[in-house]
C-alpha positions in Angstrom: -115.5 -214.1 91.4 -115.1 -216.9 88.5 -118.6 -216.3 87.2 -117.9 -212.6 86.9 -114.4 -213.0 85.4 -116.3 -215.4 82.8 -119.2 -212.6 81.9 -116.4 -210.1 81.5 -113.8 -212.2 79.1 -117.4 -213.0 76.7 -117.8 -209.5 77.0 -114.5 -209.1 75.1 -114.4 -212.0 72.6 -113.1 -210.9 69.1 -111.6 -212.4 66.1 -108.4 -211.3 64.3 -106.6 -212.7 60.9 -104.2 -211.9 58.6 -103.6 -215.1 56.5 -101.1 -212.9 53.9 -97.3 -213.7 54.3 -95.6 -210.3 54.1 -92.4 -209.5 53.0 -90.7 -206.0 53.3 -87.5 -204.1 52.5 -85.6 -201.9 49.4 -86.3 -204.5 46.1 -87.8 -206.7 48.1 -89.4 -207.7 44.4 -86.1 -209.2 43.8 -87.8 -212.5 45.3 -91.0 -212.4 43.8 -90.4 -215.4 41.2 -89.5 -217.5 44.4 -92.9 -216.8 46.2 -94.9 -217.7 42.9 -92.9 -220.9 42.5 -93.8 -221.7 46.0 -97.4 -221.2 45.3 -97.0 -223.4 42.0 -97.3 -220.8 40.0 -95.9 -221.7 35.9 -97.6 -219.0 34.1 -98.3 -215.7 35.6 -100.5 -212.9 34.1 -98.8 -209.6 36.1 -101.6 -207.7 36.3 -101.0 -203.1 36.2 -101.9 -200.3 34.7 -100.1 -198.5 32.1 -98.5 -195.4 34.0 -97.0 -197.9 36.1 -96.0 -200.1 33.0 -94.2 -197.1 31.4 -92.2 -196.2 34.0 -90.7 -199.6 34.2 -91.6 -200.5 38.0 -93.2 -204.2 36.7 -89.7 -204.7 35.6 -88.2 -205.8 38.7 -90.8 -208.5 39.6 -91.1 -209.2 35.4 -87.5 -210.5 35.5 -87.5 -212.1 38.9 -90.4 -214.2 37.8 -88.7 -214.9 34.2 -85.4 -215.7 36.5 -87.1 -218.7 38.0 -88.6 -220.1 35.1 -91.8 -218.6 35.1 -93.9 -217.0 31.8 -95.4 -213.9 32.3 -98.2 -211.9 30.3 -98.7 -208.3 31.1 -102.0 -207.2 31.2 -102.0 -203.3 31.7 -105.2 -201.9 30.9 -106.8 -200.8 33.8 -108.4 -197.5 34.4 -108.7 -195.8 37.7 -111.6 -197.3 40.1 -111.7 -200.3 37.3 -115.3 -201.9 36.5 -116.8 -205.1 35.9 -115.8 -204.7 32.0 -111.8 -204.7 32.8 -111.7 -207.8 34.7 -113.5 -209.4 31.9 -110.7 -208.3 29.4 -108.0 -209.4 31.9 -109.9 -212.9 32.5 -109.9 -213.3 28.6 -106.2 -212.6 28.7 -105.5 -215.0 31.2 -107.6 -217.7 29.6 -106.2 -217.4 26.4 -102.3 -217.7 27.9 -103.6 -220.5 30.1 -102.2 -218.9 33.3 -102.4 -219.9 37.1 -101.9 -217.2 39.3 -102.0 -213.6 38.9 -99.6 -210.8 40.3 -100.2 -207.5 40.5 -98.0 -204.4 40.2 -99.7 -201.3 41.2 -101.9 -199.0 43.4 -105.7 -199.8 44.2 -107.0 -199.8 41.0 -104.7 -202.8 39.5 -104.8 -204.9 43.1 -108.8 -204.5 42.5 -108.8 -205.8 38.9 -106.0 -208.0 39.5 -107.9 -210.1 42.3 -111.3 -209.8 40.8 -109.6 -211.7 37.8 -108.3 -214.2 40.1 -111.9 -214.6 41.3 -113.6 -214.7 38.0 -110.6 -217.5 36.7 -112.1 -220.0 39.1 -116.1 -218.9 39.4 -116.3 -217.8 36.5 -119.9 -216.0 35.7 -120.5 -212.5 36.2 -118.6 -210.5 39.7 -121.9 -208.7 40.2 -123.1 -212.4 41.5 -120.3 -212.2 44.2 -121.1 -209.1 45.4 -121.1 -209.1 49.1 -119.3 -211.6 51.5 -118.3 -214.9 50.8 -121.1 -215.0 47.7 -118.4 -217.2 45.7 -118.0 -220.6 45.6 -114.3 -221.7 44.8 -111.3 -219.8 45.8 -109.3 -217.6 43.2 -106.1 -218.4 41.5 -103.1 -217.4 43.8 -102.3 -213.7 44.4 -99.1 -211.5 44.7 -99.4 -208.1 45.8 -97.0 -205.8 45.0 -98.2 -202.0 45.9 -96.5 -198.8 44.0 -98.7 -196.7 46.3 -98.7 -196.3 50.0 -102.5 -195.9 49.8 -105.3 -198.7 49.8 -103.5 -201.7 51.6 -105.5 -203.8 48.8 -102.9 -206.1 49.6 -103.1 -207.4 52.8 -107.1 -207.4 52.2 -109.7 -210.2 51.9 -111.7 -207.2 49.8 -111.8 -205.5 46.6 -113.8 -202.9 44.8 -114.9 -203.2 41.6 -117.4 -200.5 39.7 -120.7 -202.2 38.2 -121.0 -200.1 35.0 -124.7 -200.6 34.5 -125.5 -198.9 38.1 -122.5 -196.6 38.0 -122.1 -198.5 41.5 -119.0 -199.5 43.2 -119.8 -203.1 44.4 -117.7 -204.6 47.6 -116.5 -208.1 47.0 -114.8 -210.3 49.7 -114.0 -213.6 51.1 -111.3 -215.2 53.1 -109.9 -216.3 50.2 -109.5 -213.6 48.3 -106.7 -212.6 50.6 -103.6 -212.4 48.1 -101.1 -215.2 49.5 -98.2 -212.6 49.6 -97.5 -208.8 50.0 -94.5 -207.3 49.1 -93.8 -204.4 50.0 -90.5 -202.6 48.8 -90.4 -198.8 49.0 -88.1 -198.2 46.1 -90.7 -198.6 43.8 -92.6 -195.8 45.4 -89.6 -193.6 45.0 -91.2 -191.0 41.8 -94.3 -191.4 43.0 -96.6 -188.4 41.2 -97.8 -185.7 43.6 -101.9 -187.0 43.2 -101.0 -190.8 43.1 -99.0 -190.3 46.1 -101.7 -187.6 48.2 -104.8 -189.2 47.4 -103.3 -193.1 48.3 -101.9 -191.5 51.8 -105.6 -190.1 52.6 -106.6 -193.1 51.6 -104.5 -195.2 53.7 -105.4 -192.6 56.5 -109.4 -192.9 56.7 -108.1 -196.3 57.2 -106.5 -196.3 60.0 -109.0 -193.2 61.3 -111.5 -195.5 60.1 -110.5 -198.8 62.2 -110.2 -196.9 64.9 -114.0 -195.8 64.6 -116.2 -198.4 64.5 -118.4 -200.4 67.2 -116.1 -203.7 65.9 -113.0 -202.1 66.9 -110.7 -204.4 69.6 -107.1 -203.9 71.5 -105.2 -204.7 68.1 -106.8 -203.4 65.6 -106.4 -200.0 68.0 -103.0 -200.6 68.3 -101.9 -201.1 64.8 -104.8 -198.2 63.5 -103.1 -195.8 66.3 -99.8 -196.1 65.2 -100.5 -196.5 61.3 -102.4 -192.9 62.0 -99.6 -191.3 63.7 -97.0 -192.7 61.1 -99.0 -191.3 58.0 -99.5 -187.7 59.7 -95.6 -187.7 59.8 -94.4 -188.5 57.2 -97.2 -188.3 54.5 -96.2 -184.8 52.9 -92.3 -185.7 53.3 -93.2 -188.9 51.1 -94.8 -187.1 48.2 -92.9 -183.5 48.2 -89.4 -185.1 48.5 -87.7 -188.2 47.5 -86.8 -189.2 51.1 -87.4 -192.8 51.2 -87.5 -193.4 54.7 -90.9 -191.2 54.4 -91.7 -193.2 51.7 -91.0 -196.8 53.5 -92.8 -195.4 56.7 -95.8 -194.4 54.8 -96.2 -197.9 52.8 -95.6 -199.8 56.5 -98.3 -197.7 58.1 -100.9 -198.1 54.7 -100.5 -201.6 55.4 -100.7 -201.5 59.0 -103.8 -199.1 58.6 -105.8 -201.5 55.5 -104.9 -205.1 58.6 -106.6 -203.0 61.1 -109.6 -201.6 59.2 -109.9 -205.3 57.4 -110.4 -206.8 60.8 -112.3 -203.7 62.8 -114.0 -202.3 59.4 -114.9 -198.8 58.5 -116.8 -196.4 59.3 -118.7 -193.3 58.0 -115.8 -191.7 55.7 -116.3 -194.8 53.6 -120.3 -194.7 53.6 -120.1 -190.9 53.1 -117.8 -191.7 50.0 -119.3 -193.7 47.5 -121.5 -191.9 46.1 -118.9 -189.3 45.6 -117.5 -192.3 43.7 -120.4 -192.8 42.0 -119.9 -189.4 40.8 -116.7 -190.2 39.6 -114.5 -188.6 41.8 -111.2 -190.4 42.9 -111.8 -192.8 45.7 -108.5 -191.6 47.9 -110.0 -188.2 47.4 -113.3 -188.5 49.0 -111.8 -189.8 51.6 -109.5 -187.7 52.1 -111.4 -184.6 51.7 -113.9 -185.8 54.7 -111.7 -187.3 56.9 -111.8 -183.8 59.2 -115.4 -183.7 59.1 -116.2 -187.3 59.8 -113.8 -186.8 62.9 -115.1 -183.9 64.3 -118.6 -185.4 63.7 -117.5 -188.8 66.2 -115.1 -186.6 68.3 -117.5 -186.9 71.6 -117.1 -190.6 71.2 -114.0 -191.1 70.4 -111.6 -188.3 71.8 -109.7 -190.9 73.8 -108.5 -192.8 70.7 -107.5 -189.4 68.9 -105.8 -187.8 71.5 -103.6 -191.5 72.0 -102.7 -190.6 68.3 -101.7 -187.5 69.7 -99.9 -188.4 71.9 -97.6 -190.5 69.1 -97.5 -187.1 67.6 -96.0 -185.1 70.6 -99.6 -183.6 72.2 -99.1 -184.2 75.4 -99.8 -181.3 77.1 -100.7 -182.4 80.9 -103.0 -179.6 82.0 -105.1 -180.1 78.6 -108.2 -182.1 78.6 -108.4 -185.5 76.6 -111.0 -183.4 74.5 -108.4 -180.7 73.6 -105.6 -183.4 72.8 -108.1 -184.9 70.4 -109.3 -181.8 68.9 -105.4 -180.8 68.0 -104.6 -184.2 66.5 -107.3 -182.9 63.9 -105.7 -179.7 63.4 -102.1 -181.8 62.9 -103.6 -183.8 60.2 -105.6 -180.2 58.9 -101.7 -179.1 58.3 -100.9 -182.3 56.2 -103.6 -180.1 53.8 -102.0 -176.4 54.4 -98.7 -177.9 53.6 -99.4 -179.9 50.5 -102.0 -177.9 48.9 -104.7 -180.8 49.3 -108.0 -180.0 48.6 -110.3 -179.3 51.1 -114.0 -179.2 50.3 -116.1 -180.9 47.7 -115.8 -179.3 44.8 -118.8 -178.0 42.6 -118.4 -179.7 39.5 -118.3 -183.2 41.7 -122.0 -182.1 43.9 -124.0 -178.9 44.9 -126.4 -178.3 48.1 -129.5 -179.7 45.9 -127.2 -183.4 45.7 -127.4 -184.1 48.9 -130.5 -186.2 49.7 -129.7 -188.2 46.8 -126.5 -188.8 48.5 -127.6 -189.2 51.5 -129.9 -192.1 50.7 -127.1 -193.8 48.7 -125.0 -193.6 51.9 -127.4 -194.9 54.1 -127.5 -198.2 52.3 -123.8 -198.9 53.2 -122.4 -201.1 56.0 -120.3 -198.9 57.3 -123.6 -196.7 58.8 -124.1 -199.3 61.0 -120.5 -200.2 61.8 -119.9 -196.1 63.1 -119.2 -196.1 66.6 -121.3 -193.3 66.9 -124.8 -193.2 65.4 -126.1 -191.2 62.9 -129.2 -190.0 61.2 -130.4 -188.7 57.9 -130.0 -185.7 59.1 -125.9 -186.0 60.6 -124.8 -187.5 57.1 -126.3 -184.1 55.2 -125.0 -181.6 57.6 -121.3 -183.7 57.7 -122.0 -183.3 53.6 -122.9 -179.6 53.9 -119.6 -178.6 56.3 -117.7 -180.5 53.5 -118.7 -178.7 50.2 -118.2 -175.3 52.5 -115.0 -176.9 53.6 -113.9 -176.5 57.2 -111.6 -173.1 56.6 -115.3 -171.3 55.7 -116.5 -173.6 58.6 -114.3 -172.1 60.9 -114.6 -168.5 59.7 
């Protein structure tokens, strides 16, 4: 009986981190100069973009950082999905104003830039030499995270994405130290969020959670938190961008986080692979994904119908005399309403890739990690058709 018991806890070994302190609550920001100070930060460069710049949400951390003695330099130009070139200017900033740490006010695009300057501070060289996993040498400057999206969870993540401008290629750098050292998440600052900022950073944060949940490294917490994040977003998602109600919008950035802890310890799956090269072909990365989320999930439904009918079941589907199958199949159609009722698109569009793009994209998908990491697996031949069903879009589909 021991020996058996043994085989059965190896069969079930798994690893999970999370080595970011986070801190929540309505301006929560308020105490951002005191976590820099702890980290022995003097000179900070506060790292956004400038639509977040102009409508004053850096001021908040700004001042609490200038409260407790510390400089800051803003450095705000950074473009969505930012490339190798931005992080260069930021690095020159932060050289030139001798600072040591970095904190960042923002959505995706400014966490990426901010922590690939916090990299480049103490490697120096060029990030496409860090592509991959641990590829760096010395750790990067300290990190605050302070998300005005509920969307990529960048901040509670050991990775970041940066675009290589020379292969119009979206490179994945991590590390375990490239986790930032704090999170802060306050929900205020999420409270005029624009309609697209807010949509495409909640389908983002969803094809994380959906994503966690859908992979062969997938374990009992990383279900747990993806499960719940999942169930969260579907609820509350359209309330946090149509209306100002900030419970929505304080739900919405728990679960994004709860999603990006989940997928940074389980990974993703094919809704990232299937993505990048609509990236490449500079379309929005919260936009891929959320446009394929539905067709990624009907594609691993036979697989993985017990985990989406458990978000179901968070949802209120919980009809006894219905199969498992059936409970799964209307979770999709209760995230398929998030789309009816905000307008979200729902289909590739034309100007992005046609029928004749697909092998190209195919191939380009096929290189990524996240092929392999899919619980269920898939051919050639499964990434075109998911690719075909989605520049139809699944109302056609249907019909």
């Amino acid at each position: 009986m021991q020996r058996r018991r043994n085989k059965m806890l190896s069969q079930t070994l798994f690893t999970f981190q999370l080595p970011t302190k986070i801190i929540h609550g309505v301006n929560a920001t308020k105490g951002t100069g005191k976590e820099a100070r702890a980290l022995n930060i003097h000179k900070a460069l506060l790292v956004t973009d400038q639509g977040v710049e102009a409508s004053g949400l850096i001021t908040g951390a700004k001042k609490s950082l200038e409260e407790t003695g510390i400089s800051v330099v803003v450095f705000s130009d950074v473009e969505e999905d930012p490339g190798t070139k931005t992080a260069e200017k930021g690095l020159e900033v932060l050289k030139k104003e001798n600072c040591d740490g970095v904190v960042i006010v923002g959505g995706g695009s400014p966490l990426c830039a901010g922590k690939a300057i916090a990299l480049l501070a103490t490697n120096g060289g060029s990030l496409v030499d860090y592509e991959g996993n641990e590829k760096y040498k010395h750790p990067p400057l300290p990190v605050i995270g302070i998300p005005t999206t509920a969307g990529s969870g960048s901040e509670v993540s050991a990775t970041f994405i940066i675009t290589d401008e020379e292969r119009n290629y979206k490179m994945s750098i991590s590390g375990q130290t490239c986790y930032p050292k704090v999170a802060i998440l306050d929900p205020a600052l999420l409270i005029n969020i624009p309609y697209w900022a807010g949509m495409n950073a909640g389908m983002d944060a969803l094809s994380h959670a959906i994503g966690a949940l859908s992979t062969n490294l997938a374990t009992p917490i990383t279900d747990a938190l993806a499960i719940s994040a999942a169930a969260t977003i579907i609820k509350n998602l359209a309330a946090s961008v149509l209306t100002r109600d900030l419970v929505a919008k304080d739900n919405q950035l728990i679960a994004s986080t709860m999603a990006n802890i989940a997928c940074g310890n389980a990974r993703l799956d094919l809704i990232h692979a299937l993505s990048h090269p609509l990236g490449s072909r500079h379309m929005p990365h919260g936009l891929a994904n959320g446009i394929l989320i539905p067709y990624v999930m009907e594609f691993n439904l036979p697989f993985l119908a017990d985990k989406f009918a458990q978000i179901g079941t968070q949802l209120g589907i919980t009809d006894p005399y219905s199969t498992i199958e059936d409970r799964a199949r209307n979770t999709i159609e209760r995230i398929k309403d998030i789309y009816r009722l905000t307008g979200y698109p729902t289909k590739i569009p034309p100007e992005v890739a046609k029928e004749e793009d697909i092998p190209e994209m195919v191939e380009q998908a096929m290189t990524r990690p996240m092929v392999q990491f899919n619980r269920r697996r898939c051919t050639e031949r499964n990434l075109a058709e998911i690719y075909r069903r989605a520049l139809v879009g699944w109302e056609e589909n249907n019909g």
